[in-house]
TORKOL-4160 file (C-alpha; in steps of 0.2 Angstrom, whole numbers, padded with zeros to 4 digits, m for minus):
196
<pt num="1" X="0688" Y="0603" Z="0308"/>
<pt num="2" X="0675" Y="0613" Z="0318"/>
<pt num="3" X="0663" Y="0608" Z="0304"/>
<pt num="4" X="0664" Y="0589" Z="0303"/>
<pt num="5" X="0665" Y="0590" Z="0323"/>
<pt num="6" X="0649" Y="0601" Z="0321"/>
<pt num="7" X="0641" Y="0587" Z="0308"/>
<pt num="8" X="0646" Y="0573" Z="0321"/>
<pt num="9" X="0636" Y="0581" Z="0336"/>
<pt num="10" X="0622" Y="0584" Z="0324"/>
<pt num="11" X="0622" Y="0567" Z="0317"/>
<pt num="12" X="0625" Y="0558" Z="0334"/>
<pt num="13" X="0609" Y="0569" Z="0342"/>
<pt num="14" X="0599" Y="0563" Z="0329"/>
<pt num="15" X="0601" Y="0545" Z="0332"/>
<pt num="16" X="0598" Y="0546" Z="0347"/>
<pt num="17" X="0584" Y="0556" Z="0347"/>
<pt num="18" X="0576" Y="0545" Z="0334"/>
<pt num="19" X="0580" Y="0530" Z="0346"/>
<pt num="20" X="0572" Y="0537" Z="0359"/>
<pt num="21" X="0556" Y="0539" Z="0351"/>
<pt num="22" X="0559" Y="0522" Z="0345"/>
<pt num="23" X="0560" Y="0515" Z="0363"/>
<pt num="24" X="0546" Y="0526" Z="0368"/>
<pt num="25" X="0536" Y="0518" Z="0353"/>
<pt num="26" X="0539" Y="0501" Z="0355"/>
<pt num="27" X="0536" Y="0503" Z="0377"/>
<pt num="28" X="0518" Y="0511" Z="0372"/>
<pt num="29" X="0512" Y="0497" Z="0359"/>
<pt num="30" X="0518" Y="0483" Z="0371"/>
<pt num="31" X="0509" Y="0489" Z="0386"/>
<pt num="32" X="0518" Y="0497" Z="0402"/>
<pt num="33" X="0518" Y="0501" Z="0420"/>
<pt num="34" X="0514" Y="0521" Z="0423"/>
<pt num="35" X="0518" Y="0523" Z="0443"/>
<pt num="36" X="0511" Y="0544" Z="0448"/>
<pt num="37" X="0509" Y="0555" Z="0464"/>
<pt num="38" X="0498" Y="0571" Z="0465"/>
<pt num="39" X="0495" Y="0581" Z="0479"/>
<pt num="40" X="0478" Y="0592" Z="0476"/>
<pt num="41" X="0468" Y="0606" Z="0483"/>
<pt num="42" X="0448" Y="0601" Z="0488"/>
<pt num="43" X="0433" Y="0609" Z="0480"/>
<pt num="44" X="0413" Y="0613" Z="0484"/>
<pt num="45" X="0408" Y="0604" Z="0500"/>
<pt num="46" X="0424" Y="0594" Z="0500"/>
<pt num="47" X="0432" Y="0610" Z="0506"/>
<pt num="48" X="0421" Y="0613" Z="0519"/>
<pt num="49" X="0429" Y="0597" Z="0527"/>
<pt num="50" X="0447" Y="0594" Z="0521"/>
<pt num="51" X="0462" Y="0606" Z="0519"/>
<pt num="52" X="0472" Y="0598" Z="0506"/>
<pt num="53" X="0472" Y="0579" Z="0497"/>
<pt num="54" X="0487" Y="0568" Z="0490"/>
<pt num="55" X="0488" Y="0551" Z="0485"/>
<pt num="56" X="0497" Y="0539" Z="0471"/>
<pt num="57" X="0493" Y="0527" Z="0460"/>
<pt num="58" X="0499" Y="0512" Z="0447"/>
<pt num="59" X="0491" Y="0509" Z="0430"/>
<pt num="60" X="0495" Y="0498" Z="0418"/>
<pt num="61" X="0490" Y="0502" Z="0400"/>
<pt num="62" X="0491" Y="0493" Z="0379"/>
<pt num="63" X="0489" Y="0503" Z="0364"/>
<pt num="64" X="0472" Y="0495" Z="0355"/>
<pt num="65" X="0473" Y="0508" Z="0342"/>
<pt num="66" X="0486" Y="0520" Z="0336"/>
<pt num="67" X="0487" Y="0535" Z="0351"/>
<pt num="68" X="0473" Y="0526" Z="0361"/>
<pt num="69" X="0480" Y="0516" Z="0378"/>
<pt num="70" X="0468" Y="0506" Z="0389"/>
<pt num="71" X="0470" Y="0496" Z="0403"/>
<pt num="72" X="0467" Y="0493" Z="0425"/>
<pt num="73" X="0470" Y="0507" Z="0439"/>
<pt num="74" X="0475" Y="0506" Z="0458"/>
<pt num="75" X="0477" Y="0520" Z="0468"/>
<pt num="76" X="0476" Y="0528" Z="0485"/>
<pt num="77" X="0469" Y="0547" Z="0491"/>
<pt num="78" X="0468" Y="0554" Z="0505"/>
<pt num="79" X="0458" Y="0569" Z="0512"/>
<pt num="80" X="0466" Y="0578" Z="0525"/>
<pt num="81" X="0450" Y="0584" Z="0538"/>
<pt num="82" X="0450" Y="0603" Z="0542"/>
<pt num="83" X="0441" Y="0607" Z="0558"/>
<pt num="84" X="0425" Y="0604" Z="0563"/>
<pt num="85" X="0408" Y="0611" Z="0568"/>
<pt num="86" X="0399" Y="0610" Z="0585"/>
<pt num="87" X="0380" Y="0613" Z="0590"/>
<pt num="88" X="0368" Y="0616" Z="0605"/>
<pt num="89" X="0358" Y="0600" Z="0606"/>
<pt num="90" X="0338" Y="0601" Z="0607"/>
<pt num="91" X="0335" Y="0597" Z="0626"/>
<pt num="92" X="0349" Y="0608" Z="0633"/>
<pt num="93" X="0353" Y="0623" Z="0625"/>
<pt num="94" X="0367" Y="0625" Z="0635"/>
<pt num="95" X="0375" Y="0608" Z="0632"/>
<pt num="96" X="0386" Y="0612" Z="0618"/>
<pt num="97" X="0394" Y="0595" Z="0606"/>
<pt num="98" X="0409" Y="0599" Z="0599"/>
<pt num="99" X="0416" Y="0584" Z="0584"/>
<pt num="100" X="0432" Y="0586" Z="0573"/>
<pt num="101" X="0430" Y="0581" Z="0554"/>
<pt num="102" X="0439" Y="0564" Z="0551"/>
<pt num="103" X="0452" Y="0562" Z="0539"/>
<pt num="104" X="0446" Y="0551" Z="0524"/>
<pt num="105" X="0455" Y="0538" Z="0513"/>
<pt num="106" X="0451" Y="0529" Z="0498"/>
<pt num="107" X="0455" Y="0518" Z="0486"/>
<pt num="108" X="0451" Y="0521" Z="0467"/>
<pt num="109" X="0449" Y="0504" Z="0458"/>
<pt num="110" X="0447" Y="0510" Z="0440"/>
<pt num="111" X="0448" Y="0506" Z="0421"/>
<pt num="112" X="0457" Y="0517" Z="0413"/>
<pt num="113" X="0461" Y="0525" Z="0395"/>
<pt num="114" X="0470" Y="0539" Z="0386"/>
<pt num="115" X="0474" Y="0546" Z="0371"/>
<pt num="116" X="0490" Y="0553" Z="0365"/>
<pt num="117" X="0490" Y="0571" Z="0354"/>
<pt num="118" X="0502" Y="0580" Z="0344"/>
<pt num="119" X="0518" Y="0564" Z="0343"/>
<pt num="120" X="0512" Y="0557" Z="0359"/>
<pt num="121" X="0519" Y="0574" Z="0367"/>
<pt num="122" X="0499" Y="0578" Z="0374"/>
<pt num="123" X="0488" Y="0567" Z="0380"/>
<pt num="124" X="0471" Y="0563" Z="0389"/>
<pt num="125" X="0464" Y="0553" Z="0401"/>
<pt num="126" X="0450" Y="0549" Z="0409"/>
<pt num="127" X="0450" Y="0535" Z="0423"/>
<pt num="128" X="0432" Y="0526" Z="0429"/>
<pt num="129" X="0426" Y="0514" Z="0444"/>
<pt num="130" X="0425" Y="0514" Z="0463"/>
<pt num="131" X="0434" Y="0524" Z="0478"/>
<pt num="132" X="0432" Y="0512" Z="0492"/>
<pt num="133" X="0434" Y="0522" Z="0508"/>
<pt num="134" X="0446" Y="0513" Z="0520"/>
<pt num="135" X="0446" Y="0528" Z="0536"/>
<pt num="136" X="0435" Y="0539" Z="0541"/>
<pt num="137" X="0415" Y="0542" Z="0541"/>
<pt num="138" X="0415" Y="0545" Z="0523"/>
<pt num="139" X="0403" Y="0530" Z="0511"/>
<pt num="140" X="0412" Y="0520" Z="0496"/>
<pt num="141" X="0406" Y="0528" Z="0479"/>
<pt num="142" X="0408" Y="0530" Z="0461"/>
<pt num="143" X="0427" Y="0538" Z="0455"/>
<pt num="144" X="0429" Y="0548" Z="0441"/>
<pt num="145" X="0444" Y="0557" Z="0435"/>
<pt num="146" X="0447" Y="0566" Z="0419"/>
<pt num="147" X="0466" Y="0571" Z="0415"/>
<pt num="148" X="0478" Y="0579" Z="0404"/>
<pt num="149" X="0496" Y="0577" Z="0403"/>
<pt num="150" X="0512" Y="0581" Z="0394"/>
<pt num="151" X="0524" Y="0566" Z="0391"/>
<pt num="152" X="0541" Y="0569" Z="0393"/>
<pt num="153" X="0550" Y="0554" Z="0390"/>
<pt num="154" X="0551" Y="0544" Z="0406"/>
<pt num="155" X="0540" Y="0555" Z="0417"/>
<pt num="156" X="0524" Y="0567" Z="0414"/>
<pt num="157" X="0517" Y="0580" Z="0422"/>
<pt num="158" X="0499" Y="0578" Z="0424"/>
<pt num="159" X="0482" Y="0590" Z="0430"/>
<pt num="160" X="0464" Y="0579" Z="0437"/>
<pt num="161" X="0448" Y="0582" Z="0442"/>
<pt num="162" X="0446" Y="0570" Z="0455"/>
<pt num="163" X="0429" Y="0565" Z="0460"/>
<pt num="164" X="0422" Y="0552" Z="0472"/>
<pt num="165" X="0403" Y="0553" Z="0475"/>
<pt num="166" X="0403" Y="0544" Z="0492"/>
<pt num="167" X="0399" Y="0559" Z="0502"/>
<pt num="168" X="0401" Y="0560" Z="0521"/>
<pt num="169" X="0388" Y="0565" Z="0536"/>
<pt num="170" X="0392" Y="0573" Z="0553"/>
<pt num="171" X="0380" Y="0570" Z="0566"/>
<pt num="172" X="0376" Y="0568" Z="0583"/>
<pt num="173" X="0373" Y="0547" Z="0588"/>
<pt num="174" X="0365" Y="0549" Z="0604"/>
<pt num="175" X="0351" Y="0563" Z="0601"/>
<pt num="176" X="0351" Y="0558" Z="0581"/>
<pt num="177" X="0352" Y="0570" Z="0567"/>
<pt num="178" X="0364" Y="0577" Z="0554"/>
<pt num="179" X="0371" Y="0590" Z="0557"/>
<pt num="180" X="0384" Y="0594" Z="0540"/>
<pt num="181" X="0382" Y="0583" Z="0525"/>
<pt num="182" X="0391" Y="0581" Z="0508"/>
<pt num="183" X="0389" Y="0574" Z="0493"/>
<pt num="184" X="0405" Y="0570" Z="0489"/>
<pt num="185" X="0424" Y="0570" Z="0487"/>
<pt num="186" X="0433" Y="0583" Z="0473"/>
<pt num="187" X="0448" Y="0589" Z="0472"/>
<pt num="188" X="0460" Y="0597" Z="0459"/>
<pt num="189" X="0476" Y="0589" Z="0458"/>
<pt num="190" X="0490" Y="0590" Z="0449"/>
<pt num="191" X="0506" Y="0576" Z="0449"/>
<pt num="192" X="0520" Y="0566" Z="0439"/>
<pt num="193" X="0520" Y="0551" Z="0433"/>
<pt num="194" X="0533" Y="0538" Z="0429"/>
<pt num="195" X="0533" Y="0525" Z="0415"/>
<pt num="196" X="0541" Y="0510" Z="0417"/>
């Protein structure tokens, strides 16, 4: 009795198992809807002004070959600002200028693409196009962002290099001048998604 319950289990797991990756098959040749958040930590001169990043995004990719997934990006990021910087200005020593970094927003419209390893368990990413900036003092630029992630079935855990090149300057408007520059915006981020 305890065997052909045992046999029953076994058999019932593996038809579902198989219908699964079935499901998961048939969703990834047809094309689908990937919703993610991530929250990320700032790098280089990005530090400098922000303390901590997150954002979210909606993709929606086809297979065009076996393992290979193309399609369009939307997202948000945003830069949280971290401090500030102040200065003597040139005609009075002891007039000191205090400003506050400005939080920073984006949003990455991109083309997208990955490619699924080992059963469509691993996979890479790499998502390419524009960060528009929405707030703050920080310029529009070119987004790029390389990731990896491990497919669980309806969600999967992901790590990115998030980079947007339009860099910010601090200045002073009345006396002119800059007074802290960067290049850019990058962050390492790590999130979830969800396929739909």
């Amino acid at each position: 009795m305890k065997k052909s319950m045992l046999l029953t289990a076994l058999a019932v797991f593996a038809v579902t198992t198989m219908n699964a990756q079935e499901d998961l098959k048939d969703k990834v040749e047809s094309g689908g809807f990937y919703i993610g958040a991530n929250i990320g930590l700032p790098l280089s001169t990005t530090s400098d002004v922000s303390s901590f990043n997150f954002g979210f995004d909606g993709a929606y990719l086809f297979e065009v070959i076996d393992n290979l997934e193309i399609g369009g990006l939307l997202g948000y990021t945003h830069y949280i600002a971290d401090g500030g910087y102040s200065y003597s200005t040139y005609f009075d020593e002891d007039l000191l200028v205090v400003r506050d970094y400005k939080d920073a927003s984006f949003i990455p419209i991109a083309a997208s693409a990955r490619y699924y390893f080992s059963e469509r368990k691993f996979f890479a990413g790499l998502d390419l196009g524009v960060g528009v900036n929405v707030s703050g003092d920080a310029k529009s630029g070119f987004y790029a962002r390389p990731k990896f992630g491990f497919d669980l079935g309806a969600i999967s855990l992901m790590a990115s290099f998030q980079s947007i090149s339009g860099g910010v300057d601090y200045g002073d408007t009345y006396y002119g001048g800059t007074y802290v520059s960067g290049s850019g915006f990058n962050s390492f981020n790590f999130g979830i998604e969800f396929g739909l």
